[in-house]
LUMVEX-499709 format. One line per field, with one value per residue (C-alpha): residue in one letter; x, y, z; residue number from 1; chain. Coordinates in Angstrom, 3 decimals, m for minus. Layout:
residues N
residuo: A  ...
x: X  ...
y: Y  ...
z: Z  ...
num: NUM  ...
cadena: A  ...
***
This chain:
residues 457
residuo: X  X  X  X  X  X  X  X  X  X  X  X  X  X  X  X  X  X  X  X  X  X  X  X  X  X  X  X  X  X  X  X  X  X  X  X  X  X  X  X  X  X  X  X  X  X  X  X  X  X  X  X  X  X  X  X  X  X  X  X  X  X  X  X  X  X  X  X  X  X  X  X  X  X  X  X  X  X  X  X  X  X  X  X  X  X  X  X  X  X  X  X  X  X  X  X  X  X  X  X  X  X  X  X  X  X  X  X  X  X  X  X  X  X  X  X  X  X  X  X  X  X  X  X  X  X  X  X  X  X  X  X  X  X  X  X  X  X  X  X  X  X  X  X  X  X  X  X  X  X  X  X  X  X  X  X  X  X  X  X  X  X  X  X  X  X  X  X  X  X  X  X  X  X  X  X  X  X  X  X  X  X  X  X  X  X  X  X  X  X  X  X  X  X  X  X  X  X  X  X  X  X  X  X  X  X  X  X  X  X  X  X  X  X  X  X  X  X  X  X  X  X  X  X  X  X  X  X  X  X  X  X  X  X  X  X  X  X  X  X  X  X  X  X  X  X  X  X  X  X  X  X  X  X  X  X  X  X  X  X  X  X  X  X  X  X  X  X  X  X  X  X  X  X  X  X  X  X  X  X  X  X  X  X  X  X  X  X  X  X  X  X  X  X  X  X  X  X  X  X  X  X  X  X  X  X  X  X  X  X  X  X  X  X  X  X  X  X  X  X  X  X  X  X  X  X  X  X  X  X  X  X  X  X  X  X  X  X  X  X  X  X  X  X  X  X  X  X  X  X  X  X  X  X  X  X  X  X  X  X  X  X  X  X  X  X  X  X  X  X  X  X  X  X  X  X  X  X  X  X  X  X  X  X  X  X  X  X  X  X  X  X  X  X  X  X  X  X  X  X  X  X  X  X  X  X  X  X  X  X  X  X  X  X  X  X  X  X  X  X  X  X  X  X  X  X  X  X  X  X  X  X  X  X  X  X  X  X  X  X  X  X  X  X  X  X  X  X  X  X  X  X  X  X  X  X  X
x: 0.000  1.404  2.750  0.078  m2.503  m1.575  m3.555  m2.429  m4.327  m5.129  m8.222  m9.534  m12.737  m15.029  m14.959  m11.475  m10.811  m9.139  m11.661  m8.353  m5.401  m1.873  0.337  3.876  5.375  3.437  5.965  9.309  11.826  13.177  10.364  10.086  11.499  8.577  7.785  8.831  7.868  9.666  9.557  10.767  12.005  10.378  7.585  4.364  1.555  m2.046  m3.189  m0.522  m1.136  m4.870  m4.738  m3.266  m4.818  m7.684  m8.168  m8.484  m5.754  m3.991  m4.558  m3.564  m0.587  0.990  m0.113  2.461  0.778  m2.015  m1.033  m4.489  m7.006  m10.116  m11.315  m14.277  m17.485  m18.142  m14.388  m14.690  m17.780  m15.879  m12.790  m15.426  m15.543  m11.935  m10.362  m9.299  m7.155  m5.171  m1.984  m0.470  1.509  4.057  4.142  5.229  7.759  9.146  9.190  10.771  13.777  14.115  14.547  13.646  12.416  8.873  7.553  4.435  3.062  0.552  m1.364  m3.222  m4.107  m7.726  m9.348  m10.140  m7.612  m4.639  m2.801  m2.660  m3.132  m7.420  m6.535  m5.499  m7.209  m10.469  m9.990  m8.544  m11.601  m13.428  m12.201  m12.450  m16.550  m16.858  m15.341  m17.586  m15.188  m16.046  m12.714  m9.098  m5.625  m3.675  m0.069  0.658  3.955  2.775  m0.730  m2.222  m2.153  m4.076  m6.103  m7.343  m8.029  m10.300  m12.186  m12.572  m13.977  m16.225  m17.606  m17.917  m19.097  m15.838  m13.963  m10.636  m7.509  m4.916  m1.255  0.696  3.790  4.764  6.632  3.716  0.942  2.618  3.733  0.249  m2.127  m4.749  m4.025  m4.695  m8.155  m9.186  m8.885  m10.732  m13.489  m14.415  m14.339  m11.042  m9.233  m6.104  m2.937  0.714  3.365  5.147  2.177  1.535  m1.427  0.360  3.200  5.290  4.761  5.601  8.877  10.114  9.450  11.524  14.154  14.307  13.034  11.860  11.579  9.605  8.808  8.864  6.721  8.370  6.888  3.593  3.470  4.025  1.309  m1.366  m0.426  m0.581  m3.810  m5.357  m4.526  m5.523  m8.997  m11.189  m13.009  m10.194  m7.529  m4.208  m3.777  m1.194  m0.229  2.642  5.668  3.113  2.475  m1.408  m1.156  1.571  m1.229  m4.029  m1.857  m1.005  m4.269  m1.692  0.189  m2.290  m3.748  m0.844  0.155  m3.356  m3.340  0.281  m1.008  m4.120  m2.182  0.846  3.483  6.306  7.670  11.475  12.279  9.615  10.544  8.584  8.954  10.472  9.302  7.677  6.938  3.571  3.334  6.692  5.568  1.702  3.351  6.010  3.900  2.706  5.887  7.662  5.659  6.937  10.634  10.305  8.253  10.834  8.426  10.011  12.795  12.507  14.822  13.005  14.192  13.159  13.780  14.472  15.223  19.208  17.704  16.407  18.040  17.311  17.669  20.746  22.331  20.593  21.479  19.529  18.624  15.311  14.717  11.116  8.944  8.498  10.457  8.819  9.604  6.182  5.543  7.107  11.072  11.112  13.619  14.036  16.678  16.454  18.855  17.185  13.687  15.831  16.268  14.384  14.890  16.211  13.341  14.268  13.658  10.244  9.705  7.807  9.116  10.038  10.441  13.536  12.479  11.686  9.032  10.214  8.973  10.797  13.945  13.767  13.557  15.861  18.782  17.965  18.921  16.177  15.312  17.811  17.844  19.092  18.855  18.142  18.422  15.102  16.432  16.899  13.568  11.496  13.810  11.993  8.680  8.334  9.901  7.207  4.610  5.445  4.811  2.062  0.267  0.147  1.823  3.078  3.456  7.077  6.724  5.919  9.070  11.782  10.228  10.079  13.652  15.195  12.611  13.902  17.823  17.065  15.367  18.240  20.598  18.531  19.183  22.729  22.935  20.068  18.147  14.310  13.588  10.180  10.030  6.517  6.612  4.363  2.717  1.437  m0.648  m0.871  1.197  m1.562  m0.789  2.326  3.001  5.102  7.513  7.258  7.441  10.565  12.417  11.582  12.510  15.900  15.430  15.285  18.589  19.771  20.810  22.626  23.132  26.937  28.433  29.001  25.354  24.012  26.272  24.902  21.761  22.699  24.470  20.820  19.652  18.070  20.806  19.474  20.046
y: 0.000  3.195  5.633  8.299  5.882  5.140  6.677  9.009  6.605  3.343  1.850  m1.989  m2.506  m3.869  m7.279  m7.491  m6.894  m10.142  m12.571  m14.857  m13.858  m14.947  m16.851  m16.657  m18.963  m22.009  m20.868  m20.634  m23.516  m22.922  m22.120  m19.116  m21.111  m21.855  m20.102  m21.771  m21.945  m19.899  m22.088  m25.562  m23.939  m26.408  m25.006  m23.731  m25.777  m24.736  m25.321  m22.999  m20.157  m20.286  m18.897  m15.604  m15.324  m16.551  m19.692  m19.043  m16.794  m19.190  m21.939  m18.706  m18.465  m21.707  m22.582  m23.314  m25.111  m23.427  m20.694  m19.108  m18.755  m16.825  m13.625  m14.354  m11.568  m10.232  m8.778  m8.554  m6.493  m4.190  m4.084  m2.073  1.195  2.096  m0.458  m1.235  1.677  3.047  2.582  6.225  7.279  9.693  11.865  15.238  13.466  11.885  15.501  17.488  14.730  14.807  11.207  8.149  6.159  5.362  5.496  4.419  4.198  2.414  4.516  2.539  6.529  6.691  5.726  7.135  5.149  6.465  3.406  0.055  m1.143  m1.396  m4.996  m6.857  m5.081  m6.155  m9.575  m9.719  m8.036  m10.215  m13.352  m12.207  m11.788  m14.628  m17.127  m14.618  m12.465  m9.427  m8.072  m7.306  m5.922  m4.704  m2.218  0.381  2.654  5.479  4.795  3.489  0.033  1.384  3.699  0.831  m2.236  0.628  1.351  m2.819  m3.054  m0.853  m1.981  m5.014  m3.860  m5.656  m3.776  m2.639  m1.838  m0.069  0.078  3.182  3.653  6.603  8.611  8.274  9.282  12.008  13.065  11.997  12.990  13.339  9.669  8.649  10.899  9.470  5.875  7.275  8.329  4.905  3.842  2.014  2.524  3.888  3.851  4.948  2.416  1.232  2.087  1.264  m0.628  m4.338  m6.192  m6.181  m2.325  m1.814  m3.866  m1.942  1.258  0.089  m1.355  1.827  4.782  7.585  5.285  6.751  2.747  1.013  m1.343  m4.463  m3.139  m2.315  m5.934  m7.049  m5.299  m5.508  m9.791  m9.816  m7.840  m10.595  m13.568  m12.074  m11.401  m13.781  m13.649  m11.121  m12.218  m9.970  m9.118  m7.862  m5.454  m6.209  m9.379  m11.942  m14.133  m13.531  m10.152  m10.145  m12.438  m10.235  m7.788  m9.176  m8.014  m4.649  m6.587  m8.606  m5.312  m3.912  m6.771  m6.816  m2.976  m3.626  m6.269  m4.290  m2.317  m4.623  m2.961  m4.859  m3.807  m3.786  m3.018  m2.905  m0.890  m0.480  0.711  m1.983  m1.740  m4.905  m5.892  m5.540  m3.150  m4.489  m8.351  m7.004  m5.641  m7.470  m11.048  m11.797  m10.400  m12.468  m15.641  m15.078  m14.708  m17.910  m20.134  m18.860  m17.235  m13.718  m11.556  m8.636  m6.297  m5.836  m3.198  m3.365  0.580  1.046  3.876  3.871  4.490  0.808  m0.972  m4.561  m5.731  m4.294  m4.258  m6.997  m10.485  m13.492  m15.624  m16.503  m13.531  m12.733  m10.783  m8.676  m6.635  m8.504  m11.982  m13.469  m13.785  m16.730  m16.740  m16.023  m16.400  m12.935  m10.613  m8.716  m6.026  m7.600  m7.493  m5.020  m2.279  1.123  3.139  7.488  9.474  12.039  9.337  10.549  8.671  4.926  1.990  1.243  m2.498  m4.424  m6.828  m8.232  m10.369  m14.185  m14.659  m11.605  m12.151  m15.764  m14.454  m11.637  m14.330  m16.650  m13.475  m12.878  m9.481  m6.062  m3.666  m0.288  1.943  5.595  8.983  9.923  14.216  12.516  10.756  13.860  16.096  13.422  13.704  17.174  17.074  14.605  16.177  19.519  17.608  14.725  16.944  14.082  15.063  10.980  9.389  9.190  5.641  6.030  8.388  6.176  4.000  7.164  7.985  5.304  5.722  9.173  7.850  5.111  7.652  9.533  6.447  6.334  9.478  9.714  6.072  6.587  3.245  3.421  1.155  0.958  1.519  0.661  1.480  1.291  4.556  3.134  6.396  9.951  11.847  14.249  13.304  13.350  17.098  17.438  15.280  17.536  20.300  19.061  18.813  22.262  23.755  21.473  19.717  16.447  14.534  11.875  9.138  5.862  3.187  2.669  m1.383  m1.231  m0.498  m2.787  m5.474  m4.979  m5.566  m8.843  m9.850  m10.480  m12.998  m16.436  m18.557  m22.059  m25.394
z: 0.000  m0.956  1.966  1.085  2.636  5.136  7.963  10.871  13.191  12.622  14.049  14.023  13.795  16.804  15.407  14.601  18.383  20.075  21.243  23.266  25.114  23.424  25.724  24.747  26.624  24.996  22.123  24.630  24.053  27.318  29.980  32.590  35.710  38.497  41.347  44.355  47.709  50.058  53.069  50.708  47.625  45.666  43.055  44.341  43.939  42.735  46.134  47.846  45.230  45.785  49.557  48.190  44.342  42.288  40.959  37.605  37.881  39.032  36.339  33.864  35.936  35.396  32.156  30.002  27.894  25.750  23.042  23.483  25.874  25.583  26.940  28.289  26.944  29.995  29.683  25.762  26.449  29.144  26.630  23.797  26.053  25.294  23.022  20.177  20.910  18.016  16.323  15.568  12.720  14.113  11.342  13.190  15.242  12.136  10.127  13.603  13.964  9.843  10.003  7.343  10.164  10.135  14.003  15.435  18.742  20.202  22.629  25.895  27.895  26.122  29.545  32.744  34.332  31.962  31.237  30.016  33.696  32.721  30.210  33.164  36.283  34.284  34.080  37.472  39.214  36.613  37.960  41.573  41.433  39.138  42.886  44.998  46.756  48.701  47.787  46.373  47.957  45.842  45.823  42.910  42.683  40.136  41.037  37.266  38.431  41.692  39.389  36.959  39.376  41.424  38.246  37.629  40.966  41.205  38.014  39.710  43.425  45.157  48.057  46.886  49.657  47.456  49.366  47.333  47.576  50.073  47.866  45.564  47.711  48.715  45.116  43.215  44.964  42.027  41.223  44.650  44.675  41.549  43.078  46.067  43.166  42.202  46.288  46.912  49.837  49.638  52.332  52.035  52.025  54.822  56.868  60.756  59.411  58.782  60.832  57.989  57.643  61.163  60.717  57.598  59.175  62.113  60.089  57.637  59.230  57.574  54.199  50.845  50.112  47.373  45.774  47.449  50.463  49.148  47.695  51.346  52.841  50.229  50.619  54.283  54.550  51.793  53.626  57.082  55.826  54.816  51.172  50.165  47.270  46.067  42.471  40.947  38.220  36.392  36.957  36.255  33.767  34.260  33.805  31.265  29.510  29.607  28.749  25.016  23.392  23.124  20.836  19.397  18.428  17.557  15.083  13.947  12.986  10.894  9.121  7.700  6.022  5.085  7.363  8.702  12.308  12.323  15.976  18.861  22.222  25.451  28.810  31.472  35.380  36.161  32.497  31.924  29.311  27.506  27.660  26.129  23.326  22.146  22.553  19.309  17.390  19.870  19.091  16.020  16.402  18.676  15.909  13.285  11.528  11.670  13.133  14.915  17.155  20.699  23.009  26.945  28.403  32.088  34.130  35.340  39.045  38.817  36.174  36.961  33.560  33.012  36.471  37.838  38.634  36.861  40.281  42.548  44.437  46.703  44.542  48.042  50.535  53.706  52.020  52.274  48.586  46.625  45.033  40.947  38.979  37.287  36.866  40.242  42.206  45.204  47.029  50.051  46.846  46.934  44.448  45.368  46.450  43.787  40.802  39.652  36.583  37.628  36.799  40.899  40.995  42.381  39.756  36.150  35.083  34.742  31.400  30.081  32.373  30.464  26.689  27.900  29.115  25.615  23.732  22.324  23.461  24.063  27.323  28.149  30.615  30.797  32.977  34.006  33.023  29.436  29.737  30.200  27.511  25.223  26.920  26.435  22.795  22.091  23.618  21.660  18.149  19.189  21.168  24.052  27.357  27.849  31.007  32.580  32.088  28.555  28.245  28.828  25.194  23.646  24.677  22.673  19.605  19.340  19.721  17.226  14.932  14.861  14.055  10.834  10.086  10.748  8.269  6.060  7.251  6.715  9.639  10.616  14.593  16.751  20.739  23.616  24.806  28.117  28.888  29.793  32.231  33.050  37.247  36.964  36.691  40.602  38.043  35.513  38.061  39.186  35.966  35.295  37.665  37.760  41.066  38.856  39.101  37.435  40.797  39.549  42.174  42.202  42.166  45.954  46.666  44.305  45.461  48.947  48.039  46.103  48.712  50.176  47.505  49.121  49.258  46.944  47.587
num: 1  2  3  4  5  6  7  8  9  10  11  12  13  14  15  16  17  18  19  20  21  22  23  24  25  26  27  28  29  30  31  32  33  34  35  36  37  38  39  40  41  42  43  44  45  46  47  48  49  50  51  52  53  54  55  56  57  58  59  60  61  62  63  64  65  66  67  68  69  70  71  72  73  74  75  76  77  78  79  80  81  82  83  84  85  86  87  88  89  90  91  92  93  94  95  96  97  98  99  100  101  102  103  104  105  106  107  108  109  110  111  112  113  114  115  116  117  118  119  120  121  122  123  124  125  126  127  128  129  130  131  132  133  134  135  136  137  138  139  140  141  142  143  144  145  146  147  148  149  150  151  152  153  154  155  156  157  158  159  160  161  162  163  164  165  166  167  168  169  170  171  172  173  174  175  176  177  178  179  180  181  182  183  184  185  186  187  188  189  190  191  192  193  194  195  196  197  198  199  200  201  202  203  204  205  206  207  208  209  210  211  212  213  214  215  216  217  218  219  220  221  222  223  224  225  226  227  228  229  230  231  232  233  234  235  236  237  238  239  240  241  242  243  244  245  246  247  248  249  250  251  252  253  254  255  256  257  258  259  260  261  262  263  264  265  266  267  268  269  270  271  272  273  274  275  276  277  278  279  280  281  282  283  284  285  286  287  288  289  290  291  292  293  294  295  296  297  298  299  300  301  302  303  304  305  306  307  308  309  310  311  312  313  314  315  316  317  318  319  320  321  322  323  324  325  326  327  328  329  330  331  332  333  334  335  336  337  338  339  340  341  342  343  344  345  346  347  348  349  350  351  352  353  354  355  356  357  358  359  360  361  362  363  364  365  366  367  368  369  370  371  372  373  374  375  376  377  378  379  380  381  382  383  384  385  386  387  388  389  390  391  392  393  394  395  396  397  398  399  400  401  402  403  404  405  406  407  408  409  410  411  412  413  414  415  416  417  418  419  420  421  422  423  424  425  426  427  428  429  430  431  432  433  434  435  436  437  438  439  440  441  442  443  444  445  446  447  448  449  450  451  452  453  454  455  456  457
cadena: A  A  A  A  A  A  A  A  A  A  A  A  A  A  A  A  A  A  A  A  A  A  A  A  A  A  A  A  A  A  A  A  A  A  A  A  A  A  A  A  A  A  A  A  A  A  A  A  A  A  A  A  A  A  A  A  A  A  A  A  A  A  A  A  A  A  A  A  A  A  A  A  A  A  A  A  A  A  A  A  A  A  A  A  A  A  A  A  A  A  A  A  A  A  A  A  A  A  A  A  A  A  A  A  A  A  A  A  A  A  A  A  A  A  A  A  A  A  A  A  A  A  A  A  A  A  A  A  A  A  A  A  A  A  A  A  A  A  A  A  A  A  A  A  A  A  A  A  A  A  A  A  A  A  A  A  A  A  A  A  A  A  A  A  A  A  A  A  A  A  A  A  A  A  A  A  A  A  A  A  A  A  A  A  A  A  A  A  A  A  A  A  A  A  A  A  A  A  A  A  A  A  A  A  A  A  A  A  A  A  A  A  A  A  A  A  A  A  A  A  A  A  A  A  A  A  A  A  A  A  A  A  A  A  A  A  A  A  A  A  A  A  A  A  A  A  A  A  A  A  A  A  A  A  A  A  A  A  A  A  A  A  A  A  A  A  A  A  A  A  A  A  A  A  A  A  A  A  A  A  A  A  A  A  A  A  A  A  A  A  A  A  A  A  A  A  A  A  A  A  A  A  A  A  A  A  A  A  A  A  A  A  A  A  A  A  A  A  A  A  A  A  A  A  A  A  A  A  A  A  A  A  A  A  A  A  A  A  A  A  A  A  A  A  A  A  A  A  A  A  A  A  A  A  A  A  A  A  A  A  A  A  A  A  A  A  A  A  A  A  A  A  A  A  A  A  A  A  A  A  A  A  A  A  A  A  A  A  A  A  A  A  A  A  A  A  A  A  A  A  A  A  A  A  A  A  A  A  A  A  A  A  A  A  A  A  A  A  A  A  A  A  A  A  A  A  A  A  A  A  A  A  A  A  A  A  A  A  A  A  A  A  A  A  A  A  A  A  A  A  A  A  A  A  A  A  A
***
């Protein structure tokens, strides 16, 4: 199809939506190592997972098996308020850098939540009513996660008990009133609410969290009250599974008009938005199908992927939650206080941290003052003020754009936009008026925090 028609936004239709999930590891030679048990170390069983999650969630979770599963209508149905979201042709970007690169983005902020978060807080909440529970728990860093899962219960009458991390709450407080909005509850983390928040706050005092404590609480408070589960909004492979209709979408939109992706970038914190996104084009690259370069963006403030150390860690700071494999800087890590831009977790999802070992997949890291010089420069020309998240894949698009121009290479570049950055402006705030810093954790303090890894038999 010639360039001239191809649109600024692409849009499926409503029945060319997804009607199943796509899970990638069906397609992985080499599977995402179990979760294990952190009393035995041997892998959690169904039963064991089922005290702290769902039960469907938890048949998602360790399915290894099954390439697709479906979305069931009542989520389909939910889906058709704000998706299929489009596929945009960055057309003023491309004509401000002066670069043959063709960029598109795939933008997941066309909800009330602002993020991506909705695909999987849906089907969580989903689940949750579907085995009759009153409630959820739940932690969020940046607050989207907390954001979304309160607009999925509510739409399904279920308490929700949000645990935010400090720094957060105190930062974002427009996020945390819009959860309030839709009636969750909503707590800064380490609070004096839970044992293990006690114990952190006596351990580190005067801490801004992080979302390994959060985790902690928002698991403790689950399995203290009865008819309450925890959910969880990124690391997982449920939620990295739910999250794939982005790429399935994504894919779906190339194909209509014949385009061919030649490198795919997205944000890294837990992995959520980066494992939606990249599924299907990674199914592909695994079958043999097709090739594609795949770039995983972290901040430099928490560069697990890059920094990090491939080894079962606790997906927690209190070390209740079960050991993953994943590349981690160690469930003890908290990120500076003055790193403003999301992406908080000690950790990396196992099923990326697997394709990421395998090779198949790139990382880099990123200063968060670098980060929001591209935010604003993309905001300028797209006319979408992008969340900090968001930033850190539009960082590299704009460095890889440039490479093009510098060689001349017409690559064809897609990344995630996760969502808007429209409660996010203290971060903005600070960058402007240069109280943003760029903190890197230096070898000596990572390597304390590694020296903390469970020791395996």
């Amino acid at each position: 199809m010639s360039e001239n028609k191809i649109p600024y936004k692409i849009y499926l239709e409503e029945s060319e939506m997804p009607k199943a999930w796509y899970n990638v590891r069906a397609d992985m030679k080499n599977k995402p190592a179990p979760l294990l048990n952190p009393g035995t170390h041997q892998p959690m069983t169904a039963e064991e997972l089922e005290g702290v999650f769902c039960a469907d969630l938890v048949a998602q979770e360790l399915d290894n098996e099954n390439a697709y599963i479906e979305i069931p209508q009542e989520i389909r149905d939910f889906y058709k308020m704000y998706r299929p979201s489009p596929l945009v042709r960055a057309y003023c970007l491309e004509e401000k850098l002066q670069t043959p690169a063709k960029i598109y983005y795939k933008f997941e902020g066309n909800n009330t939540s602002g993020s991506h978060k909705l695909n999987s807080a849906i089907a969580q909440a989903y689940y949750a009513k579907k085995q009759g529970l009153k409630g959820v728990t739940t932690e969020t860093g940046a607050g989207q996660w907390g954001t979304a899962l309160s607009m999925a219960c509510s739409y399904f009458d279920l308490d929700c008990k949000v645990y935010m991390v400090k720094v957060s709450y105190e930062q974002k407080p427009f996020r945390r009133e819009v959860m309030k909005v839709y009636g969750a509850s909503v707590t800064p983390s380490p609070s004096m609410e839970t044992e293990i928040g006690k114990k952190i706050n006596a351990e580190h005092p005067g801490t801004t969290g992080s979302l390994g404590c959060a985790i902690s609480e928002a698991v403790e408070v689950a399995v203290k009250n009865p008819g309450y589960r925890y959910v969880l909004g990124s690391v997982l492979n449920q939620v990295l599974l739910h999250q794939s209709v982005i790429g399935l979408e994504t894919k779906a939109a190339l194909d209509k008009y014949g385009i061919k992706a030649d490198m795919i970038i997205g944000c890294a914190g837990g992995g959520s938005n980066l494992g939606g996104l990249i599924s299907p084009f990674m199914g592909e690259k695994l079958r043999g199908e097709a090739d594609y370069e795949i770039i995983a963006v972290e901040p430099a403030s928490c560069p697990s992927f890059t920094r990090g150390v491939y080894a079962y860690d606790f997906c927690d700071t209190g070390m209740v939650c079960p050991l993953a494999k994943m590349y981690t800087l160690g469930c003890d890590f908290i990120p500076s206080a003055n790193h403003a831009g999301g992406l908080r977790y000690h950790g990396m999802s196992p099923v990326l941290s697997q394709l990421y070992d395998d090779g198949l997949m790139k990382a880099v890291s990123v200063e968060q003052t670098k980060v929001f010089e591209a935010a604003e420069q993309f905001a300028r020309v797209e006319g979408i003020l992008p969340a900090p998240e968001s930033s850190h894949a539009i960082r590299v698009a704009i460095d890889e754009a440039l490479k093009c121009k510098e060689t001349g290479e017409e690559k064809t570049i897609v990344f995630g936009l996760t969502g808007t950055g429209y409660f996010d402006m203290v971060a903005y705030e600070k960058f402007h008026n240069g109280e943003m810093t760029d903190y890197i954790p230096t070898d000596e303090e990572l390597a304390k925090y590694r020296a903390k890894l469970p020791k395996m038999d």
